[in-house]
TORDO-824952 format. One record per atom (N, C-alpha, C): residue number from 1; x negated, y negated, z negated. Coordinates in steps of 0.1 Angstrom, whole numbers, plus 5000, padded with zeros to 4 digits. Layout:
    k    px    py    pz
  NUM     X     Y     Z
...
//
This chain:
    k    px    py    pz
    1  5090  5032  5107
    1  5085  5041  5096
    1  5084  5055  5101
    2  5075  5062  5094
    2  5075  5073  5103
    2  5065  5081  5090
    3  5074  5092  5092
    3  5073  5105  5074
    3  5066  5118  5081
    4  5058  5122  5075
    4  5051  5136  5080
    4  5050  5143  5066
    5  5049  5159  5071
    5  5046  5164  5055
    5  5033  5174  5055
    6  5027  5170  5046
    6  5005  5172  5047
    6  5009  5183  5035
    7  5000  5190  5034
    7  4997  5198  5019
    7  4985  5194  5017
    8  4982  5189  5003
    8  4976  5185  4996
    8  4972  5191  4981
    9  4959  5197  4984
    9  4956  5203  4967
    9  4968  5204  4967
   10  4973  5216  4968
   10  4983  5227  4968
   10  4995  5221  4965
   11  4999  5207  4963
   11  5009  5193  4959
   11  5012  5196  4974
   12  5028  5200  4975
   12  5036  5197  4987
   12  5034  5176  4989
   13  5028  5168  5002
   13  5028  5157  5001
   13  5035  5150  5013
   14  5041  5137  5010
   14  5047  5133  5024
   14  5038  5118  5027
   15  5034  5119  5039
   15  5028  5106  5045
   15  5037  5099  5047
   16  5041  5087  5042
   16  5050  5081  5046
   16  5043  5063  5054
   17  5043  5062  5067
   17  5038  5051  5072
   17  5044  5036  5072
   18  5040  5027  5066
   18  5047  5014  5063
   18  5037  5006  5080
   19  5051  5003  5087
   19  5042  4990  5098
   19  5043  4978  5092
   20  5035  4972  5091
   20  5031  4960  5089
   20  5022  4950  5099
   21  5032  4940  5100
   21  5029  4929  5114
   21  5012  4925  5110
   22  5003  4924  5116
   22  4990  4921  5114
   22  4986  4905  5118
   23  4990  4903  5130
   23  4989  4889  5138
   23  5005  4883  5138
   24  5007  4872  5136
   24  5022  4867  5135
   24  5020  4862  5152
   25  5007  4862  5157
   25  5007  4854  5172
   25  5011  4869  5183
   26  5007  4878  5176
   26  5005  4890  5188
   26  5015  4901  5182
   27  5022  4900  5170
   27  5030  4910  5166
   27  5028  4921  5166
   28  5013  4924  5169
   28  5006  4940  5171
   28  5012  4944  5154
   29  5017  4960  5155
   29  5023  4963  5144
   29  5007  4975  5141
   30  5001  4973  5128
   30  4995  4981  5120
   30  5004  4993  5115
   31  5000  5003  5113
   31  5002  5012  5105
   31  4996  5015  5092
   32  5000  5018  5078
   32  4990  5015  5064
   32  5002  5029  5062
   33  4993  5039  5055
   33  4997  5055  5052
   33  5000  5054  5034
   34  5010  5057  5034
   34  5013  5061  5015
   34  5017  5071  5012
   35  5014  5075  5006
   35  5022  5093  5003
   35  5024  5097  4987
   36  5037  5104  4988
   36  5043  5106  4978
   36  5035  5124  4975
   37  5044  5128  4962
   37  5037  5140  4954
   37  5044  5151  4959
   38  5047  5154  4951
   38  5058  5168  4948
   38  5074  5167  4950
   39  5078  5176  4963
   39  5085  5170  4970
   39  5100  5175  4962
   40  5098  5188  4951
   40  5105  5186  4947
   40  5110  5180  4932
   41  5107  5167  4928
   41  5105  5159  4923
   41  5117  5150  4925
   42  5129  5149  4914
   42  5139  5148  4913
   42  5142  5131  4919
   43  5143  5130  4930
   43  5144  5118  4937
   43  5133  5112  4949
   44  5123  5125  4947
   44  5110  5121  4963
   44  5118  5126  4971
   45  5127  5134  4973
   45  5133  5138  4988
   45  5144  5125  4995
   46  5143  5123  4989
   46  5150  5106  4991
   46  5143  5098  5001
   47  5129  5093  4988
   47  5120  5086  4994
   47  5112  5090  5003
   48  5110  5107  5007
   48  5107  5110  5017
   48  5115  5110  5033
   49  5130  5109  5026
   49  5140  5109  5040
   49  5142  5096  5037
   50  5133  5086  5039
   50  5137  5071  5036
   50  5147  5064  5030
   51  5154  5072  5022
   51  5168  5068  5013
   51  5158  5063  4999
   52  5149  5046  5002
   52  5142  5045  4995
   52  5150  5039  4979
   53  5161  5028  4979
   53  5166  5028  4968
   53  5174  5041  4961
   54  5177  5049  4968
   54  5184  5062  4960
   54  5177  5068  4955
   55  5161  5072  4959
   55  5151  5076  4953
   55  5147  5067  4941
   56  5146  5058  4942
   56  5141  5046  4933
   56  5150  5049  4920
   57  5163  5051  4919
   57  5169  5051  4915
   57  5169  5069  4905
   58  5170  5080  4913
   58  5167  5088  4910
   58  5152  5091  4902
   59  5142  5087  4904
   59  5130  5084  4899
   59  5127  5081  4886
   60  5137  5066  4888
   60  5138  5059  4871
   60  5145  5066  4862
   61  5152  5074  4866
   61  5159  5087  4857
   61  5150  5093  4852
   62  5139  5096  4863
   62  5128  5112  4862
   62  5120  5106  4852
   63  5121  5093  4855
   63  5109  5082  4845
   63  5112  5086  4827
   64  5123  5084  4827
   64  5130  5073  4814
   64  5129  5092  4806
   65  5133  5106  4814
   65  5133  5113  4806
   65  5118  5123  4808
   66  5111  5116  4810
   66  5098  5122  4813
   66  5087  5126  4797
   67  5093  5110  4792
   67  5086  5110  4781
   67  5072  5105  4779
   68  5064  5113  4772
   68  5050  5108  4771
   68  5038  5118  4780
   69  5050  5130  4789
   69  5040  5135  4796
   69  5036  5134  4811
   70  5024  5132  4807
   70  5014  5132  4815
   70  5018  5136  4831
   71  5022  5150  4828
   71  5021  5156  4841
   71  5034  5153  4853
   72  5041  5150  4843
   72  5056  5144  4848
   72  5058  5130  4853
   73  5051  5122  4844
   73  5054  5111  4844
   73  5048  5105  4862
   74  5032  5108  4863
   74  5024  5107  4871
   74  5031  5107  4884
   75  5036  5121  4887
   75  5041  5118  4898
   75  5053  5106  4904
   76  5064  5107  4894
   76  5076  5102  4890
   76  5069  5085  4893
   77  5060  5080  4887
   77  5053  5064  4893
   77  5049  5062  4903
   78  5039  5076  4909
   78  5036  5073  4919
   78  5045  5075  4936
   79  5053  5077  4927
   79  5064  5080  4940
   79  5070  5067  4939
   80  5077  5058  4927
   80  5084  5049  4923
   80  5072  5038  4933
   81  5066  5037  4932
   81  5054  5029  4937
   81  5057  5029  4951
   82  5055  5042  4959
   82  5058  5041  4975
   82  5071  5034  4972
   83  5085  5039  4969
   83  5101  5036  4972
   83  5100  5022  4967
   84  5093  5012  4958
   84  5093  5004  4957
   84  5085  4990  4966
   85  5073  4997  4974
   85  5071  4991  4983
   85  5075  4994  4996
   86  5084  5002  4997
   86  5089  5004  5009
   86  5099  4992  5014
   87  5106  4991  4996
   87  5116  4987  4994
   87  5118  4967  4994
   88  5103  4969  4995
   88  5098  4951  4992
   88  5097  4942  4983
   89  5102  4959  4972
   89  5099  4950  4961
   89  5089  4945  4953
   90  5083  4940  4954
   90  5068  4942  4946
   90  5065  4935  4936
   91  5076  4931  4932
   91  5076  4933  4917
   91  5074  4942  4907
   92  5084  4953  4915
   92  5085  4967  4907
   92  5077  4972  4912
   93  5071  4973  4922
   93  5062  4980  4928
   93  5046  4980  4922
   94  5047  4966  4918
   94  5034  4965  4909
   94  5035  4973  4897
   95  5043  4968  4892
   95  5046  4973  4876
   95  5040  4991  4883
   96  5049  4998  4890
   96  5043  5014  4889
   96  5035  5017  4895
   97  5029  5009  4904
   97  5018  5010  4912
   97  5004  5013  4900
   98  5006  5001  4893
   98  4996  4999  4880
   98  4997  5009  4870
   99  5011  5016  4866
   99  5012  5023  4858
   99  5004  5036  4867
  100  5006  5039  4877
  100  5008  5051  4882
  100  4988  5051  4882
  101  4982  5043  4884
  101  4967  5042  4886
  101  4962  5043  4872
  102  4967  5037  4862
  102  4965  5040  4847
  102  4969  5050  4841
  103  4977  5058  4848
  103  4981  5074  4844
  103  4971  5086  4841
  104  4956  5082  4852
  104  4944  5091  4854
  104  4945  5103  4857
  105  4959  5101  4862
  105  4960  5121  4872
  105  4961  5115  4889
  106  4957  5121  4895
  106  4954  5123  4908
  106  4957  5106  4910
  107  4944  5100  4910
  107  4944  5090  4909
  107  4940  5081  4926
  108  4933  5086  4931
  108  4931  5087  4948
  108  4943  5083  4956
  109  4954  5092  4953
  109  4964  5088  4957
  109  4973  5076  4950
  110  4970  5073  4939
  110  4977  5059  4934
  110  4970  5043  4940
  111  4961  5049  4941
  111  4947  5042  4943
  111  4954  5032  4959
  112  4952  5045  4968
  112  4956  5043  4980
  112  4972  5038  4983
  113  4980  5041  4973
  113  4992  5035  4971
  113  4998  5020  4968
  114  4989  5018  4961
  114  4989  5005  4954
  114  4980  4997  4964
  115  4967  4998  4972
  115  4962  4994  4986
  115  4977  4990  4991
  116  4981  4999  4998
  116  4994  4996  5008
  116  5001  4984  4999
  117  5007  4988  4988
  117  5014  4975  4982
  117  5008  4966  4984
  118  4995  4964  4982
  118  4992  4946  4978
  118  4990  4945  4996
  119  4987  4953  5005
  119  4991  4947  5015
  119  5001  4943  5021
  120  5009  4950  5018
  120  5022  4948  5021
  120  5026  4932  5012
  121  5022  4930  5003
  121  5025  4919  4994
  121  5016  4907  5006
  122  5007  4910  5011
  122  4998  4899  5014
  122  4982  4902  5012
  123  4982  4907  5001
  123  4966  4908  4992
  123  4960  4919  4999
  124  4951  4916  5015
  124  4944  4924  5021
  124  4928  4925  5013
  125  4926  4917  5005
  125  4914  4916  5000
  125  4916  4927  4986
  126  4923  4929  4982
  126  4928  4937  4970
  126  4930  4947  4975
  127  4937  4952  4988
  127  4938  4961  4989
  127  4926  4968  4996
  128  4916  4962  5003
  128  4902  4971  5003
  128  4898  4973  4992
  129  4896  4966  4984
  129  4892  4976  4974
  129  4900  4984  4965
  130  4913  4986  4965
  130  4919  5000  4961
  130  4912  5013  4973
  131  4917  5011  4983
  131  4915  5019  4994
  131  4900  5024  4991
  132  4889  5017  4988
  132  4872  5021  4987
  132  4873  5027  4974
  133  4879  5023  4961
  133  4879  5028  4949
  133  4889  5042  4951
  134  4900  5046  4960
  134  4906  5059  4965
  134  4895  5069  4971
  135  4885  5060  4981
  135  4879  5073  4985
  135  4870  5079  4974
  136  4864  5070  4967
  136  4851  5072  4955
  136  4862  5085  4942
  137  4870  5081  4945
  137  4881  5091  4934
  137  4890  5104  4943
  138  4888  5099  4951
  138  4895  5113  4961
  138  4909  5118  4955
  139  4912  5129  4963
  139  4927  5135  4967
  139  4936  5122  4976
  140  4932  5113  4984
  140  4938  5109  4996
  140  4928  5109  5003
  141  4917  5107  5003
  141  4904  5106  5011
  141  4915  5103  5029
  142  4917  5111  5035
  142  4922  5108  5047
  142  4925  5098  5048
  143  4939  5094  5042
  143  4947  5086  5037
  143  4940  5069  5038
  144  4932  5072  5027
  144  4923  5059  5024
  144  4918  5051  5033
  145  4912  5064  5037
  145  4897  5062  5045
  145  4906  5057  5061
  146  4915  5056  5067
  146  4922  5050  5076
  146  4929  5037  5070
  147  4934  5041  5060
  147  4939  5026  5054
  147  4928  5015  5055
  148  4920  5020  5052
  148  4904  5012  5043
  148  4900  5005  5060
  149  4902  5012  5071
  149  4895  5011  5082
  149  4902  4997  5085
  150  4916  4999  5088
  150  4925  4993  5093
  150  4926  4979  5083
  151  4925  4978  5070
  151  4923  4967  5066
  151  4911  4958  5067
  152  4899  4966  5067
  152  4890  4956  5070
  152  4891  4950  5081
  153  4891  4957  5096
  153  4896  4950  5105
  153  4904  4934  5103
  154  4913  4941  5098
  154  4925  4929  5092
  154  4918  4917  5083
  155  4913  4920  5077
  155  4906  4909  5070
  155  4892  4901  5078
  156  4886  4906  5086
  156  4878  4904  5098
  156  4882  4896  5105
  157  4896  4899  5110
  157  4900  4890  5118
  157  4908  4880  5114
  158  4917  4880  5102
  158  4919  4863  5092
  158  4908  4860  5090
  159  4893  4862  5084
  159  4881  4855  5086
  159  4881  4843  5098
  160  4879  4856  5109
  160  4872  4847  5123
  160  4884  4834  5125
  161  4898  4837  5124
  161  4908  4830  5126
  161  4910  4815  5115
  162  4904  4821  5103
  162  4901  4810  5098
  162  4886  4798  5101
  163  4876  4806  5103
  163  4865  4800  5109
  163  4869  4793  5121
  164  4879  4799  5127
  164  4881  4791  5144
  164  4889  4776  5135
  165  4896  4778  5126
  165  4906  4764  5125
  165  4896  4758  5120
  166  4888  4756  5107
  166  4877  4751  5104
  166  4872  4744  5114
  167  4865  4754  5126
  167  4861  4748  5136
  167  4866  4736  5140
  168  4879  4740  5148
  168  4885  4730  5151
  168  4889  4720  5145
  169  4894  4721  5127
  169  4896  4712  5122
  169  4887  4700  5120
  170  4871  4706  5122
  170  4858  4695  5118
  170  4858  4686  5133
  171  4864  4695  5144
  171  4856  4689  5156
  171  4866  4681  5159
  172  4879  4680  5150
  172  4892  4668  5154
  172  4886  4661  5145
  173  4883  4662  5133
  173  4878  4652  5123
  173  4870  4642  5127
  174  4857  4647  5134
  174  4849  4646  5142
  174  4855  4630  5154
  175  4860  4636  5161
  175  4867  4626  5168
  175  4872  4616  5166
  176  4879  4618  5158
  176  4886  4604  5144
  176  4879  4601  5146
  177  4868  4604  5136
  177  4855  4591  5133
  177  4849  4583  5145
  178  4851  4588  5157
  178  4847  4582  5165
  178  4857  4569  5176
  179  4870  4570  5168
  179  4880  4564  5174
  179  4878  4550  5167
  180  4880  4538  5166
  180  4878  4528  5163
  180  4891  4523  5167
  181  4900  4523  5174
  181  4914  4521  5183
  181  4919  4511  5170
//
């Protein structure tokens, strides 16, 4: 894991990098970028010093007394979102991932956040298109737009890898039929 801190539309922000194994045959480790808001935001210094359940934890506090506003709430999910996929949970991670993109404040960065989750979950096909619907909505544009890169790749190559088994699966099939034994 590996934390940097960006300024972003004048939002103190932290990059926070999730590696994620790409090939189980080559263990090449991807990098997928998530970034949290406002750092001082009662429980992101946590999840930016990778103390991701103490954040998580601190957050749901920030959550529960936030209320119905808007400007509070926003960040407070979309931070819950990183600490929860950091955390592997993605259970919870959906739930604020979703909330935090239904919030409709700086939505680019939820956008791009929730990308990382469903990859991290598995769902590289989901997560292009968060990452493409992040850049079309902006405030991670960077962010995305490297996420975005790095997963098509990824999905490119489970394609060809699945084309190669197909292959091979038809051309053993293939042979069967020709065994009479």
């Amino acid at each position: 894991m590996n934390l940097s801190r960006t300024n972003l539309t004048g939002l103190a922000a932290a990059a926070i990098t999730i590696g994620l194994f790409t090939a189980p045959a080559t263990a090449e480790e991807v990098a997928f970028k998530l970034q949290t808001t406002d750092r001082a935001m009662y429980g992101t210094r946590q999840v930016d010093d990778g103390e991701f359940a103490a954040g998580a934890q601190r957050l749901e506090r920030m959550l529960s007394l936030a209320g119905s506003s808007r400007s509070l709430r926003q960040p407070a999910l979309n931070d819950l979102c990183v600490a929860y996929t950091m955390l592997r949970d993605f259970e919870a991670a959906q739930a604020r991932c979703e909330a935090s993109v239904e919030n409709g404040r700086d939505t680019g960065r939820a956008l791009n956040n929730r990308g990382v989750m469903r990859i991290a979950a598995g769902d590289y096909e989901g997560g292009v298109q968060d990452f493409a619907a992040a850049l079309e909505a902006g405030g991670a544009r960077a962010a995305a737009s490297e996420n975005l890169m790095r997963a098509q790749q990824r999905v490119a190559e489970m394609r060809a890898d699945d084309s190669r088994e197909r292959t091979a699966d038809a051309n053993q099939a293939t042979e069967l039929d020709g065994f009479d034994g």
